[in-house]
PDB file as gemmi writes it, atoms N, CA and C in Angstrom:
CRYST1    1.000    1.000    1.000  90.00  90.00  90.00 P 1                      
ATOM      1  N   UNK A   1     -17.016 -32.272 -25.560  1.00  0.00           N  
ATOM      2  CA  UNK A   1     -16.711 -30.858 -25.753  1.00  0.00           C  
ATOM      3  C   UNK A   1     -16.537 -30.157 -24.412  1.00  0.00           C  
ATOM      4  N   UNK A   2     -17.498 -30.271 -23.479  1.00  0.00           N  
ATOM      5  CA  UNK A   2     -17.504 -29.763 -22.122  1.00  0.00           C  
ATOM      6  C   UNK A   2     -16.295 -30.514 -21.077  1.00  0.00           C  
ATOM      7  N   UNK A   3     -15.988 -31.624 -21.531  1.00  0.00           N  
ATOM      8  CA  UNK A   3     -14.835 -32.129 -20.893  1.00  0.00           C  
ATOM      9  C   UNK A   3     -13.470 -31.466 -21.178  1.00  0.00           C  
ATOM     10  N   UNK A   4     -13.363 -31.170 -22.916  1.00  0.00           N  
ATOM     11  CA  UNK A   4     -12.030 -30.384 -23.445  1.00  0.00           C  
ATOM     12  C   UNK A   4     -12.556 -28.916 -22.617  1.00  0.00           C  
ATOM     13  N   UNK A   5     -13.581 -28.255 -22.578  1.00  0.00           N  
ATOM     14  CA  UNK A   5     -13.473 -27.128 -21.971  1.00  0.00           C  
ATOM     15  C   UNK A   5     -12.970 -27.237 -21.032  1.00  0.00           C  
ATOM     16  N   UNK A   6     -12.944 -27.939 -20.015  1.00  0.00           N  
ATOM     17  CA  UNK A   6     -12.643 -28.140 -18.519  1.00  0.00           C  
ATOM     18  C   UNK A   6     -11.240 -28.386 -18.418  1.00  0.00           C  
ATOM     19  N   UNK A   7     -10.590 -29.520 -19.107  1.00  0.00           N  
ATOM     20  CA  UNK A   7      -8.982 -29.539 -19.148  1.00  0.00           C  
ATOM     21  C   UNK A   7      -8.095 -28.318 -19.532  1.00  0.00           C  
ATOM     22  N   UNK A   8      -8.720 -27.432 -20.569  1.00  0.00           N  
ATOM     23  CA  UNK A   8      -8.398 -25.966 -20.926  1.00  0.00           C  
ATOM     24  C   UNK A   8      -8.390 -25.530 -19.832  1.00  0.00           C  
ATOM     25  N   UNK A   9      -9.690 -25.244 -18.884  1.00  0.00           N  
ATOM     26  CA  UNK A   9     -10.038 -24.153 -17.995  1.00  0.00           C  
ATOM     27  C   UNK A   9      -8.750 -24.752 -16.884  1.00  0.00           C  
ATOM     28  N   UNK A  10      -8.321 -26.003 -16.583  1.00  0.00           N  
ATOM     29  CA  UNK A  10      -7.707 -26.533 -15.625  1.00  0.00           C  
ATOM     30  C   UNK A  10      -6.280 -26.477 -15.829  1.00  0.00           C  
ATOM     31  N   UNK A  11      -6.203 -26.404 -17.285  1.00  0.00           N  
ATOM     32  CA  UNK A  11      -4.881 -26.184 -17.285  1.00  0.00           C  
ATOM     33  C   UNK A  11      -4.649 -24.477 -17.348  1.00  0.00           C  
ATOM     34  N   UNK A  12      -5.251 -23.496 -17.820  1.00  0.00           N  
ATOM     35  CA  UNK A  12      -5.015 -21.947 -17.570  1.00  0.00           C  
ATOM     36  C   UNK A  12      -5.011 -21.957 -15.710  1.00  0.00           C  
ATOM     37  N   UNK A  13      -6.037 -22.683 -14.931  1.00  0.00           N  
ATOM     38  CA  UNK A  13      -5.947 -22.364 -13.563  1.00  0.00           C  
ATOM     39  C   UNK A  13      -4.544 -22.958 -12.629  1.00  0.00           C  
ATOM     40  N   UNK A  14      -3.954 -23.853 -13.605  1.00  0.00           N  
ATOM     41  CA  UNK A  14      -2.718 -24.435 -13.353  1.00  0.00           C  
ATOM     42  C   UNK A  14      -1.846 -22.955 -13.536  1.00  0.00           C  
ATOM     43  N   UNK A  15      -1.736 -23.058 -14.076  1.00  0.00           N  
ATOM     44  CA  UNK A  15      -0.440 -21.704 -14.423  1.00  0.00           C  
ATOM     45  C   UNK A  15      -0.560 -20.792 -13.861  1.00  0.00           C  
ATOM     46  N   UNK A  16      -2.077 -20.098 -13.478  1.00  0.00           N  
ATOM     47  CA  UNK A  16      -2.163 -19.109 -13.138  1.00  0.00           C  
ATOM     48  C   UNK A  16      -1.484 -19.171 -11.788  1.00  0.00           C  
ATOM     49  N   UNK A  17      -1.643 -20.390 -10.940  1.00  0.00           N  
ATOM     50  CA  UNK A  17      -1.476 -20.921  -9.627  1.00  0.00           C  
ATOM     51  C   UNK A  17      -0.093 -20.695  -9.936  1.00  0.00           C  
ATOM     52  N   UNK A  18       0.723 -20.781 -10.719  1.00  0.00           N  
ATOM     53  CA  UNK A  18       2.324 -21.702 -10.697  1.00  0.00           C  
ATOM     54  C   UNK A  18       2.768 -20.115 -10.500  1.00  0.00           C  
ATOM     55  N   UNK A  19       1.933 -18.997 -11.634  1.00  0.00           N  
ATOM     56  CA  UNK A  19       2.476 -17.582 -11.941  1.00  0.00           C  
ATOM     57  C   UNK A  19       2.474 -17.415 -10.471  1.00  0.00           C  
ATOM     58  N   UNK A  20       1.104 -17.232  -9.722  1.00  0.00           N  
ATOM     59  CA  UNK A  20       0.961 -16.418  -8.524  1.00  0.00           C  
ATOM     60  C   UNK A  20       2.150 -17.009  -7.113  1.00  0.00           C  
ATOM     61  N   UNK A  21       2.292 -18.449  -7.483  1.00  0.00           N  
ATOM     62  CA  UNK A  21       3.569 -19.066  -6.600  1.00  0.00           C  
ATOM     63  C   UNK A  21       4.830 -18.956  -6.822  1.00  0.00           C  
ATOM     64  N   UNK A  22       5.171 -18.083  -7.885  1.00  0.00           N  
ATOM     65  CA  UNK A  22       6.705 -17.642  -8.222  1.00  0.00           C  
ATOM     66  C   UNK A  22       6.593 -15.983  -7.973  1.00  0.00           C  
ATOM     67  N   UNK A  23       5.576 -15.572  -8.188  1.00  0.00           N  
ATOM     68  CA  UNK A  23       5.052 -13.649  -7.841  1.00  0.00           C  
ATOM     69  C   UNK A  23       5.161 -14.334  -6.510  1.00  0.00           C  
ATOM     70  N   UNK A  24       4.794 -14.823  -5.411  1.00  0.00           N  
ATOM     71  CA  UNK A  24       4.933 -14.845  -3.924  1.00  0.00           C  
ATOM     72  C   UNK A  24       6.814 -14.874  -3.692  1.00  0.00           C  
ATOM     73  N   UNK A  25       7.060 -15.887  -4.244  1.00  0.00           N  
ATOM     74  CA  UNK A  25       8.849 -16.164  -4.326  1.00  0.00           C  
ATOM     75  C   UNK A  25       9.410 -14.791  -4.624  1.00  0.00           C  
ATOM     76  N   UNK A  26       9.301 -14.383  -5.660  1.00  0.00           N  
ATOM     77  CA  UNK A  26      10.213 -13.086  -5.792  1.00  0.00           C  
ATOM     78  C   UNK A  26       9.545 -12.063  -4.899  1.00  0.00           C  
ATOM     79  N   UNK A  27       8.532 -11.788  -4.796  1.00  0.00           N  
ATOM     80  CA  UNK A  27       8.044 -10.763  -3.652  1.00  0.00           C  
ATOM     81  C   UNK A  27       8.970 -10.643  -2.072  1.00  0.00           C  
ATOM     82  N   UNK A  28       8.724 -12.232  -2.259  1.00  0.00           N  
ATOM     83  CA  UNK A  28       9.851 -12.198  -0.612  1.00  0.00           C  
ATOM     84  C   UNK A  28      11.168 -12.152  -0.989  1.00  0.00           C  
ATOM     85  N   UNK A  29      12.173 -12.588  -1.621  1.00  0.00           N  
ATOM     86  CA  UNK A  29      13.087 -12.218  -2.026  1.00  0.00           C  
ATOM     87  C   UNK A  29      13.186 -11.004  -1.885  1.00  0.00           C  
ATOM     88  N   UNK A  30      12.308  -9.931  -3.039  1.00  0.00           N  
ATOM     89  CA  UNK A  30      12.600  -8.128  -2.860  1.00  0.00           C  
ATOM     90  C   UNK A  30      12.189  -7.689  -1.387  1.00  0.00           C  
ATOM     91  N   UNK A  31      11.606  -8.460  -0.837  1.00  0.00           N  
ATOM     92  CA  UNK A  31      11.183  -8.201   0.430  1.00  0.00           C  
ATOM     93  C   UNK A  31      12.308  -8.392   1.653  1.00  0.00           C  
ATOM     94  N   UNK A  32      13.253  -9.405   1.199  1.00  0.00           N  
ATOM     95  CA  UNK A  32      14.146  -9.567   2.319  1.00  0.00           C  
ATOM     96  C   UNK A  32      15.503  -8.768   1.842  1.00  0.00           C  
ATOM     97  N   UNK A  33      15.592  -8.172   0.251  1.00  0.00           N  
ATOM     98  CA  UNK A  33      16.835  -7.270  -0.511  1.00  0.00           C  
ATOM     99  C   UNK A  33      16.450  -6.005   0.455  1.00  0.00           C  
ATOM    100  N   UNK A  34      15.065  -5.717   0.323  1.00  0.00           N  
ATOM    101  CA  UNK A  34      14.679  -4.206   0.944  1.00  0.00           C  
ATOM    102  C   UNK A  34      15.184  -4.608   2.539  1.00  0.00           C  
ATOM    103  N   UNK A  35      15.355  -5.405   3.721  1.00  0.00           N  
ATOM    104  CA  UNK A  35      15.349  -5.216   4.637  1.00  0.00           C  
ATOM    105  C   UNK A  35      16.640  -5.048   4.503  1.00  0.00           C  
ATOM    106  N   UNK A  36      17.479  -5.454   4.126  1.00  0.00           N  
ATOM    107  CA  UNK A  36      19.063  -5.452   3.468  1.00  0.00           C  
ATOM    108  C   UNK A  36      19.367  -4.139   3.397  1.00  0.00           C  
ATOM    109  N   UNK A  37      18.901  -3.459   2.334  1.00  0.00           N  
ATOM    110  CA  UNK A  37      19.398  -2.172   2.131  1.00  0.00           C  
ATOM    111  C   UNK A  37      18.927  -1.565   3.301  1.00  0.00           C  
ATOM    112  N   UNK A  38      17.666  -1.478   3.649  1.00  0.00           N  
ATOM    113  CA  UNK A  38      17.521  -0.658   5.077  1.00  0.00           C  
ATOM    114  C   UNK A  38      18.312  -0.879   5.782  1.00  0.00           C  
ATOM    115  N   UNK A  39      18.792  -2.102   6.337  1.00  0.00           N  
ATOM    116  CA  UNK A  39      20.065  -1.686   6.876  1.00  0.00           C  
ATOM    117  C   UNK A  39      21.369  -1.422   7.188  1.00  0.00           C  
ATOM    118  N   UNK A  40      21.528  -1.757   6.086  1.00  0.00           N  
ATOM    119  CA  UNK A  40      22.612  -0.942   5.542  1.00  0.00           C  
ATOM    120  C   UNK A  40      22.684   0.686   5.379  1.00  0.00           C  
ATOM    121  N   UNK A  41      21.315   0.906   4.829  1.00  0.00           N  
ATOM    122  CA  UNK A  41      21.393   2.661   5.178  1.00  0.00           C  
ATOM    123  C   UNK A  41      21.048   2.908   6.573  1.00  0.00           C  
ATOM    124  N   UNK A  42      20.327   2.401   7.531  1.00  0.00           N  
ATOM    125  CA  UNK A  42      21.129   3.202   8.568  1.00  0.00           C  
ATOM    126  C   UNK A  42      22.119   2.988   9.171  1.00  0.00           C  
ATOM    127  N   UNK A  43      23.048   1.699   8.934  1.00  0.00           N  
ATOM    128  CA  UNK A  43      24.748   1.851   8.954  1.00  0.00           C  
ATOM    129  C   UNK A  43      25.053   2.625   9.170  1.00  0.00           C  
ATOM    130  N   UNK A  44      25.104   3.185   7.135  1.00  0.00           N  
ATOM    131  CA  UNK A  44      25.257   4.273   6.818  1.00  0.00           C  
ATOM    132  C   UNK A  44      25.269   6.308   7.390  1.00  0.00           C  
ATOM    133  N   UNK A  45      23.917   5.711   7.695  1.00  0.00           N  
ATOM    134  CA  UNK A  45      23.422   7.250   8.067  1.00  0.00           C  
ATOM    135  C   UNK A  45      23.949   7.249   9.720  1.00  0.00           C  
ATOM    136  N   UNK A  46      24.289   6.137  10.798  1.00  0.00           N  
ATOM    137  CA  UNK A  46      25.255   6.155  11.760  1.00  0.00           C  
ATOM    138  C   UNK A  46      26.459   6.891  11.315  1.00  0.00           C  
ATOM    139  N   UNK A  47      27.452   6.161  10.610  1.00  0.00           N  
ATOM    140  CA  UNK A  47      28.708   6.500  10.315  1.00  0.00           C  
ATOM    141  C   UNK A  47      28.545   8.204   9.742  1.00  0.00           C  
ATOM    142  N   UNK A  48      27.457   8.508   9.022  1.00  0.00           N  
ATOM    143  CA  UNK A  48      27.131   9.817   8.621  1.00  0.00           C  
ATOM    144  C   UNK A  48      26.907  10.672   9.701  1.00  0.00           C  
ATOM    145  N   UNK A  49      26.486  10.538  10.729  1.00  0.00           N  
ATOM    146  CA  UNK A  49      26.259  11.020  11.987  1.00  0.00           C  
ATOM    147  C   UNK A  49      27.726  11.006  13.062  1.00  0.00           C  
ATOM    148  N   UNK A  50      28.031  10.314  12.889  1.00  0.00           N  
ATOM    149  CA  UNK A  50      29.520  10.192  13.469  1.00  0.00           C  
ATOM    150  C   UNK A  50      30.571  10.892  13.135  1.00  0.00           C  
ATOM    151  N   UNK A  51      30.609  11.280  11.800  1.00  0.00           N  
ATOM    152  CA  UNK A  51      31.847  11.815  10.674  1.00  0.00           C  
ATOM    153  C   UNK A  51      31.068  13.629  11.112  1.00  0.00           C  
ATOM    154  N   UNK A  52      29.736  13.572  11.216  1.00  0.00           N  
ATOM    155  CA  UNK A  52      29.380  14.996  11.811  1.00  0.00           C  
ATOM    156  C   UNK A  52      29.941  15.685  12.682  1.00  0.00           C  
ATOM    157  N   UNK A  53      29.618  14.700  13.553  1.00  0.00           N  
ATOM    158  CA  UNK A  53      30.017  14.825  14.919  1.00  0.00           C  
ATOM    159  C   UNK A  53      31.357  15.008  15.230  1.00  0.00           C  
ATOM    160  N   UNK A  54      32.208  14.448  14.701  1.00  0.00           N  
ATOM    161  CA  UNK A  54      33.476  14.520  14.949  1.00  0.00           C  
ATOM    162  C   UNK A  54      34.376  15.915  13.568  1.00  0.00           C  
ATOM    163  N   UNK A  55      33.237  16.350  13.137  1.00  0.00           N  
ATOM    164  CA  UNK A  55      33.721  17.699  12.031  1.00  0.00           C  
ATOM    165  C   UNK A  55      33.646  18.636  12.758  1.00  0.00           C  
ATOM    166  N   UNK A  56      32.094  18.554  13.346  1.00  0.00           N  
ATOM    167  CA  UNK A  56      31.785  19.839  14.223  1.00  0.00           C  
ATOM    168  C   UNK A  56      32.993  19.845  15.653  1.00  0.00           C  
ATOM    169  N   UNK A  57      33.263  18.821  15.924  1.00  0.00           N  
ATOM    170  CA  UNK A  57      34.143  19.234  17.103  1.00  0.00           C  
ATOM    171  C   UNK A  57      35.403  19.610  16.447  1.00  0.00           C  
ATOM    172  N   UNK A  58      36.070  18.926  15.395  1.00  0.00           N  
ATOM    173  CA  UNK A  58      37.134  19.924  14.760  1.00  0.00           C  
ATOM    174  C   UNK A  58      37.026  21.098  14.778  1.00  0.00           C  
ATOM    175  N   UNK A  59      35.935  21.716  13.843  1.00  0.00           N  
ATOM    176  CA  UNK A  59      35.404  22.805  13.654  1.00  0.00           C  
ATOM    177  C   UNK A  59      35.499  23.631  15.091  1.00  0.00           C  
ATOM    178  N   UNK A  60      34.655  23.256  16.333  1.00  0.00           N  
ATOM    179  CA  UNK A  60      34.904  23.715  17.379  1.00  0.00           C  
ATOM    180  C   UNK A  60      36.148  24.103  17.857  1.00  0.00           C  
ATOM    181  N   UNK A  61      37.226  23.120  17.471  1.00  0.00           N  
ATOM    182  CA  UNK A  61      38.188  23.196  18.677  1.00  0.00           C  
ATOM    183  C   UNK A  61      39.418  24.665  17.759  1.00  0.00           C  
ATOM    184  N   UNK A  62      39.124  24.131  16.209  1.00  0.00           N  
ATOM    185  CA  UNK A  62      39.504  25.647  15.376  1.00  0.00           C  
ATOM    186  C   UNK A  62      39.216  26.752  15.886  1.00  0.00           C  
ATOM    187  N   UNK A  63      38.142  26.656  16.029  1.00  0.00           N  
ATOM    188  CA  UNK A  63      37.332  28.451  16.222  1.00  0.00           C  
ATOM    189  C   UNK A  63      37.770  28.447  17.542  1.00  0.00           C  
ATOM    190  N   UNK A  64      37.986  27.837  18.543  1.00  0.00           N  
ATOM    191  CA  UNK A  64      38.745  28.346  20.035  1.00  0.00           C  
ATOM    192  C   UNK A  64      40.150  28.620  19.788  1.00  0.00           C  
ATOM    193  N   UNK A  65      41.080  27.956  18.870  1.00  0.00           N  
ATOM    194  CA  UNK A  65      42.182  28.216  18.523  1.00  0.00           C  
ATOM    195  C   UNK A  65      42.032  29.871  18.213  1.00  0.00           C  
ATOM    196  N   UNK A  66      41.379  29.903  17.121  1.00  0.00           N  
ATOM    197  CA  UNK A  66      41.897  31.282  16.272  1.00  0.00           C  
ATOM    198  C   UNK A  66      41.333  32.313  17.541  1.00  0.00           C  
ATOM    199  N   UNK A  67      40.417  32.144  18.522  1.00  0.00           N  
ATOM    200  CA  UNK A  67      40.150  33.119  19.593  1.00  0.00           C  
ATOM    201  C   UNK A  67      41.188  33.466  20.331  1.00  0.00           C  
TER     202      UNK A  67                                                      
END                                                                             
């Protein structure tokens, strides 16, 4: 009886092991998607900074025009 307990208990501690070694796998996976998108948004937020930059000097060189 105490032996079937033990193959039970060994096989739930099996899985639990297999669950927590596929939760590590996808963790790093979302872990290396997130470094991804980070950088990609500040790409992003470059080129967003750039497209500024180059409005406001439009903008600038207008408003000396119409002066």
């Amino acid at each position: 009886m105490s032996l079937e307990l033990l193959s039970k208990l060994e096989t739930k501690i099996q899985a639990a092991l297999e669950t927590i070694e596929l939760q590590k796998m996808e963790l790093e996976e979302e872990k290396q998607k997130s470094a991804q998108l980070q950088q990609h948004n500040e790409q992003l937020q470059q080129e967003l900074n750039s497209w500024n930059e180059k409005v406001t000097g439009l903008v600038g060189l207008l408003n000396s025009e119409v002066e």
